[in-house]
N, C-alpha and C positions, 0 to 999 in steps of 0.2 A: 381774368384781368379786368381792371377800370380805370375811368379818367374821369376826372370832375372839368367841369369848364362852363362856358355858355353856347349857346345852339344862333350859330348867325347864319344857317341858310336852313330850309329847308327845301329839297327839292322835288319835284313833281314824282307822284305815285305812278309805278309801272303795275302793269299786271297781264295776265294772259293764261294759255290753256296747256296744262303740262301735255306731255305725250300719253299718257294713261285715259286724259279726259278733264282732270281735276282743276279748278280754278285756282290760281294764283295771285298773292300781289305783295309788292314791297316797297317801300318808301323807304328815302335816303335823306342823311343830314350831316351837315357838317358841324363839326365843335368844337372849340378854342381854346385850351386851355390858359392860365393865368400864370405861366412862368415867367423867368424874366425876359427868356425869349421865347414865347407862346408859338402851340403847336397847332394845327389841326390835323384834326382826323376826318373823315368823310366814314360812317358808318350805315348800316342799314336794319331795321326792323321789316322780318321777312311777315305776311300773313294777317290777312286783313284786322283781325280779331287782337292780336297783340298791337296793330299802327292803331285802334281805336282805343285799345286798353293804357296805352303808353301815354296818347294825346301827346307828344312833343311840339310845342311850337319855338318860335324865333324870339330868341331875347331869354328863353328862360336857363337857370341855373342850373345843372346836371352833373350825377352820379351816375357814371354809365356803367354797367359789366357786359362785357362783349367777350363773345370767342374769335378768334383769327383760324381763317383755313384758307387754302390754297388751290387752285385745279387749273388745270391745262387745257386749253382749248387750240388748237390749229395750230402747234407748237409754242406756243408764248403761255406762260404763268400769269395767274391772279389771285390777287388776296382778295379773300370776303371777312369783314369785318363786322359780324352779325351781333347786337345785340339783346339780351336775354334778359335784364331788368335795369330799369330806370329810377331813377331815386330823385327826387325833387328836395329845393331848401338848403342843399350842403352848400355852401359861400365858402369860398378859399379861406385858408389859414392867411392873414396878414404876413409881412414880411416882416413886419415888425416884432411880431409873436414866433417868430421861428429864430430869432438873433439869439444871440448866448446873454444870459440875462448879466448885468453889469456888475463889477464885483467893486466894491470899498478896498480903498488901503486900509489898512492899519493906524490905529492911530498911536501917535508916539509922541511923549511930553519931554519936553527940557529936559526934566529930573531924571529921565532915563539914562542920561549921557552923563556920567561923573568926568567933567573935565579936571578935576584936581588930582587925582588917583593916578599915580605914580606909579604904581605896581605893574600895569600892562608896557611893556617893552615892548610893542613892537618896531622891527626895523622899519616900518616904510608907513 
């Protein structure tokens, strides 16, 4: 899946020690999309190497592709909404480039119309 939008928070980087030993860390961001009723999402890029690779900050444009999964903790559900690549530079489709493009009548001249011609009968 992806959303394009803009990134207006970023927020502070977690990290810590898996149970195996292994180091962790993941930074979180929210993003806006430009509908007419804009959405955000709160997503995450897990590992340090991708949060330095991705460089997301506040203010910029985005292509995001993210996966959504789910897990349980102490009986209650969570979505993780993890990011896998970022794309910089897409700007929304205007709303004015997404309208049905405007169509011409017809044009029709006087001489089209035989008002003298007798021949068409009709009643009404």
């Amino acid at each position: 899946m992806e959303i394009t939008g803009k990134i207006i928070a970023v927020l502070d980087a977690r990290g810590g020690t898996s149970k195996t030993g292994n180091e962790w860390k993941m930074q979180e961001y929210v993003l806006e999309t430009h509908e007419q009723y804009p959405r955000k999402i709160c997503f995450n890029v897990f590992g340090a190497d991708k949060i330095a690779q991705f460089n997301i900050q506040a203010g910029e444009e985005l292509t995001v592709s993210f996966d959504i999964n789910a897990r349980e903790y102490n009986g209650r559900w969570y979505n993780d909404i993890r990011a896998w690549r970022v794309e910089r530079g897409t700007a929304p489709i205007p709303a004015e480039a997404m309208s049905a493009p405007a169509i011409s009548a017809p044009k029709i001249n006087a001489a089209d119309f035989n008002t003298q011609n007798e021949a068409d009968d009709l009643p009404f």
